[in-house]
C-alpha positions as CSV (number, residue, x, y, z in Angstrom):
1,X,34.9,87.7,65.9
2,X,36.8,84.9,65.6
3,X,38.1,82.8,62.9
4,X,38.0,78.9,62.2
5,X,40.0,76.9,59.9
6,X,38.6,74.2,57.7
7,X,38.8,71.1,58.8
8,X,41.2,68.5,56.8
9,X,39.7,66.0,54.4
10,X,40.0,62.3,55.7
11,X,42.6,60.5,54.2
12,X,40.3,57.1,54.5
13,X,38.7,56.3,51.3
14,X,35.3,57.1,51.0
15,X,33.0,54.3,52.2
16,X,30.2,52.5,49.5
17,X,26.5,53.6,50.9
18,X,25.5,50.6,52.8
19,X,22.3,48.9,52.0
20,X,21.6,47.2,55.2
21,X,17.6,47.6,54.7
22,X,17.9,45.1,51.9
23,X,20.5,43.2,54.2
24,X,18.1,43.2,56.8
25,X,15.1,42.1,54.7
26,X,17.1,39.2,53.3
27,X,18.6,38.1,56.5
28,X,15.0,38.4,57.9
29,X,13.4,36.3,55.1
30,X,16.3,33.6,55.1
31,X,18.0,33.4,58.3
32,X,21.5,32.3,58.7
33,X,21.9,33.0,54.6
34,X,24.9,35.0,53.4
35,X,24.0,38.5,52.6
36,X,23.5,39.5,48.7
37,X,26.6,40.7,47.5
38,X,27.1,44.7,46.8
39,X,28.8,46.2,43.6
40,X,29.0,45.8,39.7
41,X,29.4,41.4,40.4
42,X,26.1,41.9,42.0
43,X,24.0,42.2,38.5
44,X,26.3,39.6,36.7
45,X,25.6,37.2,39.0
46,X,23.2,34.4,38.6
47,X,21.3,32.1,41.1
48,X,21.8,28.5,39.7
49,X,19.2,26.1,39.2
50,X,18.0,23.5,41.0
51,X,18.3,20.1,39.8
52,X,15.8,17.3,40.6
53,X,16.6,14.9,43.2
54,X,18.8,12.2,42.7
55,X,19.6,13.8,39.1
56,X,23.3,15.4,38.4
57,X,23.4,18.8,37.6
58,X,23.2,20.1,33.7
59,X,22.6,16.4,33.0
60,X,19.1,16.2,30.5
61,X,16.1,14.4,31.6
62,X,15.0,11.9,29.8
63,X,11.8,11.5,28.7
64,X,9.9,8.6,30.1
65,X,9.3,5.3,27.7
66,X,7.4,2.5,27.9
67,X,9.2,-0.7,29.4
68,X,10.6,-2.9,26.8
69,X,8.9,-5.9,28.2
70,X,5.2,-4.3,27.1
71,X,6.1,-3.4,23.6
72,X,8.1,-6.8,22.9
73,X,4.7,-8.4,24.7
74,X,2.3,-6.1,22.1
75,X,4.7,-7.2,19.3
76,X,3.9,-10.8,19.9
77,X,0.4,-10.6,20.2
78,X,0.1,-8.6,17.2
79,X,2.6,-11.2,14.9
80,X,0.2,-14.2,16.8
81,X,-2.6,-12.6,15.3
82,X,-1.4,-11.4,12.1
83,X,-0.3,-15.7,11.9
84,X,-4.0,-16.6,12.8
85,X,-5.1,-14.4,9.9
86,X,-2.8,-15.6,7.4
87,X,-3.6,-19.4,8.0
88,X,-7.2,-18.6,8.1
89,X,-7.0,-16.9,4.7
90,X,-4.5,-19.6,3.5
91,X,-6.8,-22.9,4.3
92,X,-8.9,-23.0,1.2
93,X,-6.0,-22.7,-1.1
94,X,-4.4,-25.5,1.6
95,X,-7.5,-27.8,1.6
96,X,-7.9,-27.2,-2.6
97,X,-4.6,-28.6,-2.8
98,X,-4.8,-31.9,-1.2
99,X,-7.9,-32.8,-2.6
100,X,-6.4,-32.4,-5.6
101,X,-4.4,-35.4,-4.7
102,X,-7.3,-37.4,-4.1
103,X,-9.8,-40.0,-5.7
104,X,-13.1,-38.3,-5.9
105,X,-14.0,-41.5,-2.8
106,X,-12.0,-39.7,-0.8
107,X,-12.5,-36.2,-1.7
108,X,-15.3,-36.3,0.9
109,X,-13.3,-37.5,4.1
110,X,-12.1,-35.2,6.5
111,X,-9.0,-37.1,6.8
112,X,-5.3,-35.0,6.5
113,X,-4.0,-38.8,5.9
114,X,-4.7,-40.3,2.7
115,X,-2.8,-42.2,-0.3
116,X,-1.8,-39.4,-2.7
117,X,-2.7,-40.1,-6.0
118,X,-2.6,-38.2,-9.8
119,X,-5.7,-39.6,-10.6
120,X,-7.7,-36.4,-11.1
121,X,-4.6,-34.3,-13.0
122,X,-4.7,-37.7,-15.3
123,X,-8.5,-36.9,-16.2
124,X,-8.3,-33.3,-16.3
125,X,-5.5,-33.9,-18.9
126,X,-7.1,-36.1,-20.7
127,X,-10.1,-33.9,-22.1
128,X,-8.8,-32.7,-25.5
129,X,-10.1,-29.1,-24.9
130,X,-7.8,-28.1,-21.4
131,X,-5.2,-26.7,-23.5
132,X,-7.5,-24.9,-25.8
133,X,-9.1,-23.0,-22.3
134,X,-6.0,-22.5,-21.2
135,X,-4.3,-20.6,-24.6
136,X,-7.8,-18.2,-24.0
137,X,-6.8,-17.2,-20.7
138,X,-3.5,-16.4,-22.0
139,X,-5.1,-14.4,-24.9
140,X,-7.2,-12.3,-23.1
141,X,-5.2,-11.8,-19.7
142,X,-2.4,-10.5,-21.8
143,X,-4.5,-8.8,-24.2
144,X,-6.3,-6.7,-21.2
145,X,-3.5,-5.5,-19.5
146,X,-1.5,-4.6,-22.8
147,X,-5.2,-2.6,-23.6
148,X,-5.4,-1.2,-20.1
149,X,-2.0,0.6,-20.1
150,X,-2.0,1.9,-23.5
151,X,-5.8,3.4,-22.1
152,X,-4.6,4.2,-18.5
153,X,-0.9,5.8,-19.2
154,X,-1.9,8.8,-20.9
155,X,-4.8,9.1,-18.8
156,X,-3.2,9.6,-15.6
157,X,-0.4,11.5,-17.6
158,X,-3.0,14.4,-18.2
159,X,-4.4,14.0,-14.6
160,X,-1.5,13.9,-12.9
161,X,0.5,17.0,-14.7
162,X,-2.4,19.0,-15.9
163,X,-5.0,19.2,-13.3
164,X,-8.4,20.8,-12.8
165,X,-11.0,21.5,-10.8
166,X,-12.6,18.1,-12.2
167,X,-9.7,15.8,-11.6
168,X,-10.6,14.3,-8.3
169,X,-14.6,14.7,-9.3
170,X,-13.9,12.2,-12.2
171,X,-11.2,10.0,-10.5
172,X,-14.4,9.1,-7.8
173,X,-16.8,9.0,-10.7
174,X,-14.7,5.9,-12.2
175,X,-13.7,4.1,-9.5
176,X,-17.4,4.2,-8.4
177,X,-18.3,2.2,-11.2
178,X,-16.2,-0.9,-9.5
179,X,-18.7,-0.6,-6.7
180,X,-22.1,-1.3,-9.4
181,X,-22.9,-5.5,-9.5
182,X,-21.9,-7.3,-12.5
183,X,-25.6,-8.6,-12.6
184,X,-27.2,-5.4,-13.1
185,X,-25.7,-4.2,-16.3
186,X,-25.3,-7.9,-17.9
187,X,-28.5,-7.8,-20.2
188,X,-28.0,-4.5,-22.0
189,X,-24.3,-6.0,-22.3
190,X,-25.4,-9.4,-23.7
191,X,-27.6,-7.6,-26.4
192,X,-24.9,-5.4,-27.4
193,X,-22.5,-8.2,-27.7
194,X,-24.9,-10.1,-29.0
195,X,-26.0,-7.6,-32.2
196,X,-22.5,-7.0,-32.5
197,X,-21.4,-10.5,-32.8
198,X,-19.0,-10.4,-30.1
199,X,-20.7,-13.1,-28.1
200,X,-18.1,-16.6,-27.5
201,X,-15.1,-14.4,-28.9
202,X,-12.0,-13.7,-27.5
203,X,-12.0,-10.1,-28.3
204,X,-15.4,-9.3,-27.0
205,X,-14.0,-10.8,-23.1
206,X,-11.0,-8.4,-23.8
207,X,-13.3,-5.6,-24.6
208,X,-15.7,-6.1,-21.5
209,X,-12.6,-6.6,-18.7
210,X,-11.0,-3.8,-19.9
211,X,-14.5,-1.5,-19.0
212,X,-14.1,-3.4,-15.5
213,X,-10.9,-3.0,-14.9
214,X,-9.4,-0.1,-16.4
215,X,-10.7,2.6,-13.7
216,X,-8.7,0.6,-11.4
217,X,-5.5,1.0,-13.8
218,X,-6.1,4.9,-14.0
219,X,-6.0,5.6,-10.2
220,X,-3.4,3.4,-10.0
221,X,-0.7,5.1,-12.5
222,X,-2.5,8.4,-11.3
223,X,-0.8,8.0,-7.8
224,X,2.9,6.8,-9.4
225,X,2.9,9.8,-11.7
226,X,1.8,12.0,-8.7
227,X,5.2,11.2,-7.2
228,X,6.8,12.1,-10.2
229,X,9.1,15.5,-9.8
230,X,7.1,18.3,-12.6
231,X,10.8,19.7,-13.4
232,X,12.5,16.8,-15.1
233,X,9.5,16.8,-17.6
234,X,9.5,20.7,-17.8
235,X,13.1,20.1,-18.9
236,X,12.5,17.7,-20.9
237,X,9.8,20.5,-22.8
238,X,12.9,23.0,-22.9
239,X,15.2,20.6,-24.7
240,X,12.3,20.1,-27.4
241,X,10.2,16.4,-25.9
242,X,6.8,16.5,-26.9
243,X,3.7,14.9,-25.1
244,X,4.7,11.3,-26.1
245,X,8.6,11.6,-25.8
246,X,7.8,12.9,-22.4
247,X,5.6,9.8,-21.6
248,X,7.8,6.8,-22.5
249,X,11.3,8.4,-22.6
250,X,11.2,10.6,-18.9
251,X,7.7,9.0,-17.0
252,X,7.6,5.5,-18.0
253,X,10.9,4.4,-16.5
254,X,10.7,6.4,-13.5
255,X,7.3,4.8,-12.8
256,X,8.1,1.2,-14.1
257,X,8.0,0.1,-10.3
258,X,4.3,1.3,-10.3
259,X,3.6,-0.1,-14.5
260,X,5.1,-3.2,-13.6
261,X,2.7,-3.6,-10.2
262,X,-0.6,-2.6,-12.1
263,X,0.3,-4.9,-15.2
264,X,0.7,-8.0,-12.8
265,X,-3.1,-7.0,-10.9
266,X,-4.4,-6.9,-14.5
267,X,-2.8,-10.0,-15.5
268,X,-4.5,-11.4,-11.9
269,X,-8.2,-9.8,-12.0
270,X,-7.9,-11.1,-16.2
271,X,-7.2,-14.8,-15.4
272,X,-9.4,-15.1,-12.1
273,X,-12.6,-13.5,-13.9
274,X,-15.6,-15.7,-14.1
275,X,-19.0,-14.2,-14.1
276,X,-18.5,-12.2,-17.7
277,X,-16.5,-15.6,-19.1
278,X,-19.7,-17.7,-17.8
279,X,-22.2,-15.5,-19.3
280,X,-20.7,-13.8,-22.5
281,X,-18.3,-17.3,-23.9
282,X,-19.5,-20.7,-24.5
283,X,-16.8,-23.1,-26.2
284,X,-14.7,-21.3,-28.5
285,X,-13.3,-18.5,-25.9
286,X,-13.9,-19.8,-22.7
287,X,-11.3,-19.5,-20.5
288,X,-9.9,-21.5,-17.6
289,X,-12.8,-20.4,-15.5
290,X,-15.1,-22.1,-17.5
291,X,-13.1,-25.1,-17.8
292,X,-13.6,-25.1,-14.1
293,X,-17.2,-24.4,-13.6
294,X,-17.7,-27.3,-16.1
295,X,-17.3,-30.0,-13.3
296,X,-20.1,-28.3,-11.6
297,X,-23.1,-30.9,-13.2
298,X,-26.3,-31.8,-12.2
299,X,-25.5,-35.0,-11.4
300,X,-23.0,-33.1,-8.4
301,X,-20.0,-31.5,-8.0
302,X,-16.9,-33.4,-8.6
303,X,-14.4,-32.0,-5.7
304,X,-11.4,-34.0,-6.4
305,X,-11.3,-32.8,-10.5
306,X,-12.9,-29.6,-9.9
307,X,-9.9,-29.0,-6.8
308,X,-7.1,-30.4,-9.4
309,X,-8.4,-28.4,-12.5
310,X,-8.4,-25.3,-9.6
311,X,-4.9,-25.9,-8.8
312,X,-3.6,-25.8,-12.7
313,X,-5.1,-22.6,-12.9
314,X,-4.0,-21.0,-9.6
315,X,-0.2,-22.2,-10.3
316,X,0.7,-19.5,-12.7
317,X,-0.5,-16.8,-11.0
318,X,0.9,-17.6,-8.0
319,X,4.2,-18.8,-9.0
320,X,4.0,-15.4,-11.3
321,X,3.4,-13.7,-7.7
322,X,5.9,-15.7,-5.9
323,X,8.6,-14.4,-8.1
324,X,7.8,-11.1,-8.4
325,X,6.5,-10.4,-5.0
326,X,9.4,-7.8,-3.8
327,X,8.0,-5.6,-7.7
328,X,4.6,-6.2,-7.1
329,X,5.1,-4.5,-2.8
330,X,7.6,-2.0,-4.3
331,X,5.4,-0.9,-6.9
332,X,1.7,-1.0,-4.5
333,X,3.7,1.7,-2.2
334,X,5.0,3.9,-4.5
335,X,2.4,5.7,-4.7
336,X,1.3,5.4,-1.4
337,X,4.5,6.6,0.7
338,X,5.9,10.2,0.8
């Protein structure tokens, strides 16, 4: 029997198992592409991605906008339009105002040409009573709104803060009454006033705009106080407020924007209220209104005193609006704007 040594390890190191089926698949699926590579790099590498044509790699896309030319050509068509809109609304106030200027001859001429003249201010000065109808509108615009806000404040306070399942139900129940005609509770009105001898005075206006106007002036301090923070008047309870040092010391000035802009639309829906002035006042508490309707006769109307008595009452208000105008848009979206 013979004997065999063991043959001597290799001194080569020991060579990776190959993986030329994968090799082979990839080369057959991509021809002429470098073979994956082998080892630990082979699971930390990553194939990059592909960028879109014409676009440099890792840059972001960005998303796709409108030209500039459409939107600055939709911007001028809308400010066109809003201008047609405003000068459409504006022309009656326009065409008021220069027939004021005008003899009551020429009231009736189409003309924008004519001879200014103060003829009709002269004789709407002259009757002894225009100052008289003029202190009543005073009176009672003033006397509504102050009325209104000492009703509407707390109202809204107790809405606003202290909520329930009602709130909304009664908010819609009060501004639904705004949406009744005038005409159709006017008789049971005029009787009341009537037994309760408030017909022709100045307080029994007051009383009756405030009804029509005051659900307005609770949904409108209802949406300020809305956006009124809960924890400054919670803190205000720790320190020791009650209800009323809570309303005029911590609400009232953070919702004077808001006051201020519900005072001024009572002070406007006061002074430009006709039908109740017509119906319920004759002489001693008629307002301007009156004073206006008065040139309505049935001999005609008279347009040139009827546009100049217009314009002395418009004046005010909108000289009142002119100057407060940047209070009046601040306080309308207070409430409106999150």
């Amino acid at each position: 029997m013979s004997y065999s040594a063991p043959a001597k390890p290799s001194s080569s190191p020991i060579a990776p198992p190959s993986s030329s089926a994968g090799s082979a698949g990839s080369a057959g699926a991509f021809p002429g592409a470098p073979a994956a590579p082998n080892g630990p790099l082979a699971s930390t590498m990553a194939t990059p991605a592909t960028a879109p044509p014409g676009v440099r790699a890792g840059a972001k896309v960005a998303k796709r906008r409108k030209p500039k030319t459409k939107i600055k050509l939709a911007d001028g068509v809308l400010g066109i339009f809003a201008w047609i809109v405003a000068l459409l609304l504006f022309f009656p106030i326009f065409w008021m105002a220069i027939t004021a200027f005008k003899s009551e001859g020429q009231a009736y001429s189409t003309l924008l040409f004519f001879r200014p003249t103060l003829e009709s201010f002269a004789e709407v000065f002259a009757r002894s009573n225009y100052f008289a109808f003029a202190w009543n509108s005073i009176l009672i615009s003033l006397g509504v709104t102050i009325l209104c806000l000492i009703l509407a404040v707390p109202a809204a306070y107790a809405m606003a803060f202290f909520p329930t399942k009602k709130t909304q139900q009664i908010l819609l129940w009060m501004l639904s009454t705004k949406m009744m005609p005038s005409v159709g509770v006017l008789i049971p009105i005029y009787l009341i006033w009537k037994n309760a001898g408030l017909l022709d005075t100045v307080s029994g206006l007051v009383i009756v705009y405030t009804l029509m106007n005051l659900p307005i002036a609770v949904w409108m301090a209802y949406t300020y106080f809305c956006e009124i923070p809960r924890d400054i008047l919670e803190a205000g309870r720790i320190d020791g407020a009650v209800t009323w040092q809570e309303i005029v010391f911590l609400l009232l000035p953070m919702a004077l924007p808001g006051i201020a802009s519900t005072g001024l639309l009572l002070v406007i829906l006061s002074w430009n209220e006709a039908f109740w002035s017509i119906n319920l006042s004759s002489s001693n508490a008629a307002p301007l209104t009156v004073f206006i309707a008065s040139y309505s006769s049935p001999e005609g109307l008279f347009w040139a005193k009827l546009s100049a008595a217009s314009l002395l009452a418009v004046a005010p208000i909108l000289l009142i609006g002119w100057i407060s105008q940047k209070q009046l848009v601040r306080g309308l979206t207070f409430g409106a704007v999150k």
